[in-house]
NUBAZA-994572 format. One record per residue: residue number from 1; residue in one letter; z, x, y negated of N, C-alpha, C in turn. Coordinates in Angstrom, 2 decimals. Layout:
! residues N
{num: NUM, residu: A, n.c3: Z, n.c1: X, n.c2: Y, ca.c3: Z, ca.c1: X, ca.c2: Y, c.c3: Z, c.c1: X, c.c2: Y}
...
END
This chain:
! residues 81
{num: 1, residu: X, n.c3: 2.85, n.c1: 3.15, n.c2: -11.30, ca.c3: 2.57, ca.c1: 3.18, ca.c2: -9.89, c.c3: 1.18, c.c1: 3.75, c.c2: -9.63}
{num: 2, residu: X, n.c3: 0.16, n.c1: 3.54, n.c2: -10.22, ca.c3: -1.23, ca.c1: 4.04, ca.c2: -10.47, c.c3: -1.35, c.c1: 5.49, c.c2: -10.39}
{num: 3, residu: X, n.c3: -0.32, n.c1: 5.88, n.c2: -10.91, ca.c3: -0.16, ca.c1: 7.61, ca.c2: -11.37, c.c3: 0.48, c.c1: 8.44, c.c2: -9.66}
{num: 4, residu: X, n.c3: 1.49, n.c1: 7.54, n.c2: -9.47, ca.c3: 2.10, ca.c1: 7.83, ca.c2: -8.22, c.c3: 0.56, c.c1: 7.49, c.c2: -7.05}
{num: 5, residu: X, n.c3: 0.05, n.c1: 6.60, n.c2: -7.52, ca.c3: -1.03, ca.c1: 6.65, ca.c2: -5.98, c.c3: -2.36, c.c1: 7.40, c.c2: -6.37}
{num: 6, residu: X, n.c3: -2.30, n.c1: 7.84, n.c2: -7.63, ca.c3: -3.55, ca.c1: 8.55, ca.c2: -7.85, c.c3: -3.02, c.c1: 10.46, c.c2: -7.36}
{num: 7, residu: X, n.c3: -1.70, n.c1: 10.86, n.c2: -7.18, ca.c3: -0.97, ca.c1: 11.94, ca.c2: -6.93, c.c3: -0.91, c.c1: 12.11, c.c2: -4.96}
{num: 8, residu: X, n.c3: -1.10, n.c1: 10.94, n.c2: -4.70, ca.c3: -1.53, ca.c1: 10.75, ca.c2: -2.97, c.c3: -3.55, c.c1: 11.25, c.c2: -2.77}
{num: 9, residu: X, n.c3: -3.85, n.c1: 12.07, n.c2: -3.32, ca.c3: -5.31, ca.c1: 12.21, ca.c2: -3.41, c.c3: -5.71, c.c1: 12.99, c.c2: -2.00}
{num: 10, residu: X, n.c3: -4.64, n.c1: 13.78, n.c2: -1.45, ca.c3: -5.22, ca.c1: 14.82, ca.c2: -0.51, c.c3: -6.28, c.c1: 13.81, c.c2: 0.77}
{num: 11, residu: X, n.c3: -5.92, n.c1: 12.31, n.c2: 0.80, ca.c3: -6.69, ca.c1: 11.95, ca.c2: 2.07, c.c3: -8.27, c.c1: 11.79, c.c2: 1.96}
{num: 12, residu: X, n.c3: -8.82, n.c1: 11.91, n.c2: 0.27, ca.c3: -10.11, ca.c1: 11.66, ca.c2: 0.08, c.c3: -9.90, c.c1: 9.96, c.c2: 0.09}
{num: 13, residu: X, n.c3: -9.69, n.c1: 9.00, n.c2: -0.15, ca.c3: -9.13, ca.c1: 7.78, ca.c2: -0.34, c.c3: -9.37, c.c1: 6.72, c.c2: -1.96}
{num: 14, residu: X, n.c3: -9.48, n.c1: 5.86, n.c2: -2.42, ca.c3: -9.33, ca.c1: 5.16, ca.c2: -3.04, c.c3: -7.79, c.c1: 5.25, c.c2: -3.51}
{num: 15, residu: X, n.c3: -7.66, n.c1: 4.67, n.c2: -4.66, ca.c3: -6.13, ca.c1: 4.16, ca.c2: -4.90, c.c3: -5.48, c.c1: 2.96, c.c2: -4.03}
{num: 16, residu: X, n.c3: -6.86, n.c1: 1.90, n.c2: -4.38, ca.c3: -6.60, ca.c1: 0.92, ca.c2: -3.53, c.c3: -6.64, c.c1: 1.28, c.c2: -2.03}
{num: 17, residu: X, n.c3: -7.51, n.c1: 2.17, n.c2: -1.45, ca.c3: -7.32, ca.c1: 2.32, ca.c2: 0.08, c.c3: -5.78, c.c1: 3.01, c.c2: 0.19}
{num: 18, residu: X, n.c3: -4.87, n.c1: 3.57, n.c2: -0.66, ca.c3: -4.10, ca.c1: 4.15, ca.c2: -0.44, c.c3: -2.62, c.c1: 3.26, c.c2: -0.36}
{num: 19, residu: X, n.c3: -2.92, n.c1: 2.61, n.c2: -1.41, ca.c3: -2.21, ca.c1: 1.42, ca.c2: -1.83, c.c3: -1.89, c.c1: 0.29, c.c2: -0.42}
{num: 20, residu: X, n.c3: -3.29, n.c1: -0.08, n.c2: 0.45, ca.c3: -3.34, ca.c1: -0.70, ca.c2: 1.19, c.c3: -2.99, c.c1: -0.30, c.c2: 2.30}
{num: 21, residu: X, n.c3: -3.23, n.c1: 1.42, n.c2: 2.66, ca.c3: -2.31, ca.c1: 1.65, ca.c2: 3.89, c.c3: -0.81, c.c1: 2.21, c.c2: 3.64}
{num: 22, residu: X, n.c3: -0.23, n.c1: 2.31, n.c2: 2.07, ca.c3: 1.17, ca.c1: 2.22, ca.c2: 2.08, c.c3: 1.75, c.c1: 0.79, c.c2: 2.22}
{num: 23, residu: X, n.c3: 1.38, n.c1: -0.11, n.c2: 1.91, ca.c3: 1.76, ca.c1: -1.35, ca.c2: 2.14, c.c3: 1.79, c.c1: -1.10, c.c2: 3.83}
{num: 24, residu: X, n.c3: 1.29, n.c1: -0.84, n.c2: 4.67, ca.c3: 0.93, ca.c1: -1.21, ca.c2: 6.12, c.c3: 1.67, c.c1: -0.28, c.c2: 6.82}
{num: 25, residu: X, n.c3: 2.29, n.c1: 0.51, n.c2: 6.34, ca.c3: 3.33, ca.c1: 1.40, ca.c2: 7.17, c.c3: 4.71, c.c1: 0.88, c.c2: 6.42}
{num: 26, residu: X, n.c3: 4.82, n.c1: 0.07, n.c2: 5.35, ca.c3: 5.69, ca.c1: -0.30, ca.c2: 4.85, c.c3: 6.89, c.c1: -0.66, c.c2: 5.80}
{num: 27, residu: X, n.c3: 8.09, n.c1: -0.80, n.c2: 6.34, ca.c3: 8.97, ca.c1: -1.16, ca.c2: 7.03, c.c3: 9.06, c.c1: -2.56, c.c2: 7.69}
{num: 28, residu: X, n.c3: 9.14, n.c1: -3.02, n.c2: 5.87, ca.c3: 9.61, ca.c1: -4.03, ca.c2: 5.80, c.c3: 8.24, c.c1: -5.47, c.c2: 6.08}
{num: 29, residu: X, n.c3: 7.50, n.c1: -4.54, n.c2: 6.18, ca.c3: 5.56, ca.c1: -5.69, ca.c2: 6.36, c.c3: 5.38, c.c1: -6.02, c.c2: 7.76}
{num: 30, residu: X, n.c3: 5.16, n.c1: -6.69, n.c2: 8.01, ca.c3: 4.90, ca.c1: -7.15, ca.c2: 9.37, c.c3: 3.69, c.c1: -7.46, c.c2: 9.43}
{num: 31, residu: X, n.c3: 2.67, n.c1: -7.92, n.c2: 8.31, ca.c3: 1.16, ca.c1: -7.89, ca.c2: 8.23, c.c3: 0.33, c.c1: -7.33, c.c2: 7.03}
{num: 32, residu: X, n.c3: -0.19, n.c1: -6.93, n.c2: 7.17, ca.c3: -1.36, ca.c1: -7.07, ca.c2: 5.87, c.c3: -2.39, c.c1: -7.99, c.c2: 5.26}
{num: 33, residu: X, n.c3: -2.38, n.c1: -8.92, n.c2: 3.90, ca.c3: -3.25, ca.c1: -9.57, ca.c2: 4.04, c.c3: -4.01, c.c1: -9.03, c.c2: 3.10}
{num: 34, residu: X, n.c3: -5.52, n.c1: -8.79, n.c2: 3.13, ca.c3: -6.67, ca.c1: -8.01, ca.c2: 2.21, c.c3: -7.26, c.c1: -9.90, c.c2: 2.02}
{num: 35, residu: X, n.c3: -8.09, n.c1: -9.98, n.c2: 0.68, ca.c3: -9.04, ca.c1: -10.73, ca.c2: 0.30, c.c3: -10.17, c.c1: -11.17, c.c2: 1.28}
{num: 36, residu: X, n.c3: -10.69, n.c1: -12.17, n.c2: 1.35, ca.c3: -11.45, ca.c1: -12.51, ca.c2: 1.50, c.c3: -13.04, c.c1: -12.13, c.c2: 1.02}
{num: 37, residu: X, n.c3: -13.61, n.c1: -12.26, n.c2: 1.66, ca.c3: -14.75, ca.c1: -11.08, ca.c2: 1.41, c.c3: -16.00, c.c1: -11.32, c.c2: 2.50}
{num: 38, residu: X, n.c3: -17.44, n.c1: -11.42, n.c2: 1.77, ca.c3: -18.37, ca.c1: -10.81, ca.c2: 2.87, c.c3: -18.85, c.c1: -9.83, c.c2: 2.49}
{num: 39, residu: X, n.c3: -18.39, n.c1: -9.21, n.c2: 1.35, ca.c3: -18.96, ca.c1: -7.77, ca.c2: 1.15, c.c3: -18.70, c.c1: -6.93, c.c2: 2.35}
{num: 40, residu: X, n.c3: -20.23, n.c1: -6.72, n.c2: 2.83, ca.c3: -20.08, ca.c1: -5.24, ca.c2: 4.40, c.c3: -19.36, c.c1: -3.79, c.c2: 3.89}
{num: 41, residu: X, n.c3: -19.39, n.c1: -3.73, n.c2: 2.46, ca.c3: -19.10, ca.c1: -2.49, ca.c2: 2.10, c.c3: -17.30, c.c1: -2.63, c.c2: 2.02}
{num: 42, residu: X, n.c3: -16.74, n.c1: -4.13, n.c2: 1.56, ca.c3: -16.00, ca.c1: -4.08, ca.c2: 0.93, c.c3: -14.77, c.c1: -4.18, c.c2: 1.99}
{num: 43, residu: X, n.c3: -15.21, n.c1: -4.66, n.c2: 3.48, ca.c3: -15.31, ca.c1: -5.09, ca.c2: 4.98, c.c3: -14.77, c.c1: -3.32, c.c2: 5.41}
{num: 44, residu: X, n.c3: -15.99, n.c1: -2.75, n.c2: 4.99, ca.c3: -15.25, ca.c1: -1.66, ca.c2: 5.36, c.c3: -14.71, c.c1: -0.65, c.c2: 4.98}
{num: 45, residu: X, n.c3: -14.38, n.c1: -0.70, n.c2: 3.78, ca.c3: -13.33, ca.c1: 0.33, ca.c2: 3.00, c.c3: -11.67, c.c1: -0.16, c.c2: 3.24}
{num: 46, residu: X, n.c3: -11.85, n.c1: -1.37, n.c2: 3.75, ca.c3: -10.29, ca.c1: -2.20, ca.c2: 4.32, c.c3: -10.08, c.c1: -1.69, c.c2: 5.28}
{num: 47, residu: X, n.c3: -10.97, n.c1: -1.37, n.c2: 6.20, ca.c3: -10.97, ca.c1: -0.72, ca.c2: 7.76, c.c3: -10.52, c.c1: 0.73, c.c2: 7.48}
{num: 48, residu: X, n.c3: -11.45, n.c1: 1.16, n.c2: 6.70, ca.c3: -11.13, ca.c1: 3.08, ca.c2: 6.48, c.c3: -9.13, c.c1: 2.91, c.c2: 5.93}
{num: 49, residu: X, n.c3: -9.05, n.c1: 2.00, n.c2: 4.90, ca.c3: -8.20, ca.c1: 2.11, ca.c2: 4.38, c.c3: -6.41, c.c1: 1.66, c.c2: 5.63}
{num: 50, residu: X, n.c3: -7.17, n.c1: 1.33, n.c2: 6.45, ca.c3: -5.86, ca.c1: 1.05, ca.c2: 8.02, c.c3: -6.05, c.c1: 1.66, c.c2: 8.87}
{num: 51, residu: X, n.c3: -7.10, n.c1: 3.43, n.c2: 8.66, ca.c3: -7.36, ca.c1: 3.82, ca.c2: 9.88, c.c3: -6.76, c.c1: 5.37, c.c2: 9.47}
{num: 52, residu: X, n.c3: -6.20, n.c1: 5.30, n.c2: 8.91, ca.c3: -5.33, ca.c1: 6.81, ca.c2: 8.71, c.c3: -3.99, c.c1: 6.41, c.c2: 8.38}
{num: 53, residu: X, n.c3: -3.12, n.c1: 7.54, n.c2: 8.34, ca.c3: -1.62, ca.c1: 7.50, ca.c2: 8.72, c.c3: -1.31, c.c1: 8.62, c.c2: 7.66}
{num: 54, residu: X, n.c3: -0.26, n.c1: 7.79, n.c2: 6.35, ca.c3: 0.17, ca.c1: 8.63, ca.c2: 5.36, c.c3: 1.42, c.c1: 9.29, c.c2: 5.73}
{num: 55, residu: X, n.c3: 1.52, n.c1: 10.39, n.c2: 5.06, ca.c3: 2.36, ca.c1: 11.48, ca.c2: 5.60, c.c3: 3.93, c.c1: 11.16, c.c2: 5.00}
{num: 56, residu: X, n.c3: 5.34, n.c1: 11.31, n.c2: 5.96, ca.c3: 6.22, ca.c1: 10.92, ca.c2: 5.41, c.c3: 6.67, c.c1: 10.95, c.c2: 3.79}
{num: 57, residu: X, n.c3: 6.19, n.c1: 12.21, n.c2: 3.32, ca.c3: 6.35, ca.c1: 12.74, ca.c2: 2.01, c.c3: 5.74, c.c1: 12.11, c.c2: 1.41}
{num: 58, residu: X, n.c3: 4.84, n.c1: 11.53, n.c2: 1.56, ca.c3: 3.82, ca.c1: 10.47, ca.c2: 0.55, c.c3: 4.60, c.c1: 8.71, c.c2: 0.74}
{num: 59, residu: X, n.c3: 5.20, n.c1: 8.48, n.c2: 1.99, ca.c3: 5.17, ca.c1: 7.29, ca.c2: 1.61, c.c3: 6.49, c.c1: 7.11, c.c2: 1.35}
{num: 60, residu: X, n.c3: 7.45, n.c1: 8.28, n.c2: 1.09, ca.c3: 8.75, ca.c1: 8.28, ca.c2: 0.71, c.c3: 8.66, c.c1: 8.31, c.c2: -1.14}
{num: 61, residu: X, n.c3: 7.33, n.c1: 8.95, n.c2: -1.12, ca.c3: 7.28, ca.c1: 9.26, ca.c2: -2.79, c.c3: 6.87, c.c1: 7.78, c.c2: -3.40}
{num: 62, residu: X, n.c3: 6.04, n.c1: 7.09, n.c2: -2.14, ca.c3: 5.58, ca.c1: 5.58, ca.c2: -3.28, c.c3: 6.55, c.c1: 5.11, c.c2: -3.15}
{num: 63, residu: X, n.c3: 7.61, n.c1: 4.56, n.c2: -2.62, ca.c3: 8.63, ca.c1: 3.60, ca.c2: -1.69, c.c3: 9.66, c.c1: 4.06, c.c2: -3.26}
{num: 64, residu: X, n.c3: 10.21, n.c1: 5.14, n.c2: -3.46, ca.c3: 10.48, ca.c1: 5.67, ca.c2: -4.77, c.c3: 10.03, c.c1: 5.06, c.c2: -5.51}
{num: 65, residu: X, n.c3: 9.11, n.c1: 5.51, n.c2: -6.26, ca.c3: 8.66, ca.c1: 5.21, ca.c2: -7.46, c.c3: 8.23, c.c1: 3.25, c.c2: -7.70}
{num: 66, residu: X, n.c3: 8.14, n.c1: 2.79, n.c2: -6.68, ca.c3: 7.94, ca.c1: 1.45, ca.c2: -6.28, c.c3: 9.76, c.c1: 1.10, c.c2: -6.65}
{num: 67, residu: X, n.c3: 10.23, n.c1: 1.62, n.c2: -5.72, ca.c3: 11.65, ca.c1: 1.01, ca.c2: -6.00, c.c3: 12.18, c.c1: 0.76, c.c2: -7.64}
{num: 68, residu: X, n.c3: 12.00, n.c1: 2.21, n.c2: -8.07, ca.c3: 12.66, ca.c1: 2.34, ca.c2: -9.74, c.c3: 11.62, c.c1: 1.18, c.c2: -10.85}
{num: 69, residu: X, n.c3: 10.11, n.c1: 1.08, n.c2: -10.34, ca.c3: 9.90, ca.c1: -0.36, ca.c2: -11.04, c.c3: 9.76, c.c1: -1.83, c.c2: -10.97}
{num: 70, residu: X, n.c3: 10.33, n.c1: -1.90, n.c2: -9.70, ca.c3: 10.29, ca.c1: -3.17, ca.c2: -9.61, c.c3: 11.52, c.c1: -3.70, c.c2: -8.67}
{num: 71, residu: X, n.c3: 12.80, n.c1: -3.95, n.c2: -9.49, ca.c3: 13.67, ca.c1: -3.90, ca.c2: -9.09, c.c3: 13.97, c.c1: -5.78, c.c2: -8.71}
{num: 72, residu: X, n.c3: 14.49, n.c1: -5.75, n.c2: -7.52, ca.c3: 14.20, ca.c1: -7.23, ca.c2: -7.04, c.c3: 15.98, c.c1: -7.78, c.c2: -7.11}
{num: 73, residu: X, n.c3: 16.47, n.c1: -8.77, n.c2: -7.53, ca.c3: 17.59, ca.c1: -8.99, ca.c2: -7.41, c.c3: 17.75, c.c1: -10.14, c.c2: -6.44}
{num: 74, residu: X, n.c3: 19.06, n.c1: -10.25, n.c2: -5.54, ca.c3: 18.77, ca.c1: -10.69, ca.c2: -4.43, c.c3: 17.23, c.c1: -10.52, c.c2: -3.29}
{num: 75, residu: X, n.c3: 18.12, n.c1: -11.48, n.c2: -2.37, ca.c3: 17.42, ca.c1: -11.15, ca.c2: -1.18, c.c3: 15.28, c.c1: -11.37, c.c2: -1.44}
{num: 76, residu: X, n.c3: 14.98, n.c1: -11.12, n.c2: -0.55, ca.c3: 13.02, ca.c1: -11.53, ca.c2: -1.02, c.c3: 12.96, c.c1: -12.64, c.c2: -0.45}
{num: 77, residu: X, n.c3: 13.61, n.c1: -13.60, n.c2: 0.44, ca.c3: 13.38, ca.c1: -14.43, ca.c2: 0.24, c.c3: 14.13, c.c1: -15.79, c.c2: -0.82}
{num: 78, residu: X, n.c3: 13.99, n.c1: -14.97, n.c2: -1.91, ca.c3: 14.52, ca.c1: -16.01, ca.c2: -3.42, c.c3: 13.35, c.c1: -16.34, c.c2: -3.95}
{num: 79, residu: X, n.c3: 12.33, n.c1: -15.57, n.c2: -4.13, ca.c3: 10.85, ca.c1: -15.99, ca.c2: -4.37, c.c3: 10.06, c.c1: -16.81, c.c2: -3.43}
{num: 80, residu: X, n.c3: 10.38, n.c1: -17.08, n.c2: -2.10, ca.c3: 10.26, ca.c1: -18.34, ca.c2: -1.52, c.c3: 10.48, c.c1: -19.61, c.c2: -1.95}
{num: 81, residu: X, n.c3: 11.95, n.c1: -19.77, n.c2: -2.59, ca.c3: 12.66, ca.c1: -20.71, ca.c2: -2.56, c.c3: 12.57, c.c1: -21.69, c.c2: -3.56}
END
């Protein structure tokens, strides 16, 4: 997965900033939760990282490559339960 988000490079971005705004366009997410933190720096690379909009082709390519490794059987909420 590392390889797949290090191949998302065109935004000038982190892995993790990239990581964090594919999670957030994700479908299926209804929130994002980032760490806890008073790092000002760390405060705002979370911000940069929810303030751009990845391009369909990119978040069709993680959603892919996400799918083929981590294959979930049954529904997600079984890891609730």
């Amino acid at each position: 997965m590392l390889d797949t988000l290090t191949q998302v490079a065109k935004y000038e971005k982190t892995i993790s900033q990239v990581a964090l705004n594919w999670v957030k366009q994700y479908q299926a997410v209804a929130a994002v939760i980032s760490s806890f933190t008073q790092d000002r720096q760390q405060i705002q690379k979370n911000v940069e990282a929810l303030s751009f909009q990845l391009d369909k082709e990119d978040l069709q390519l993680l959603s892919d490559r996400s799918s083929t490794l981590f294959k979930q059987p049954g529904d997600i909420y079984s890891y609730e339960r």
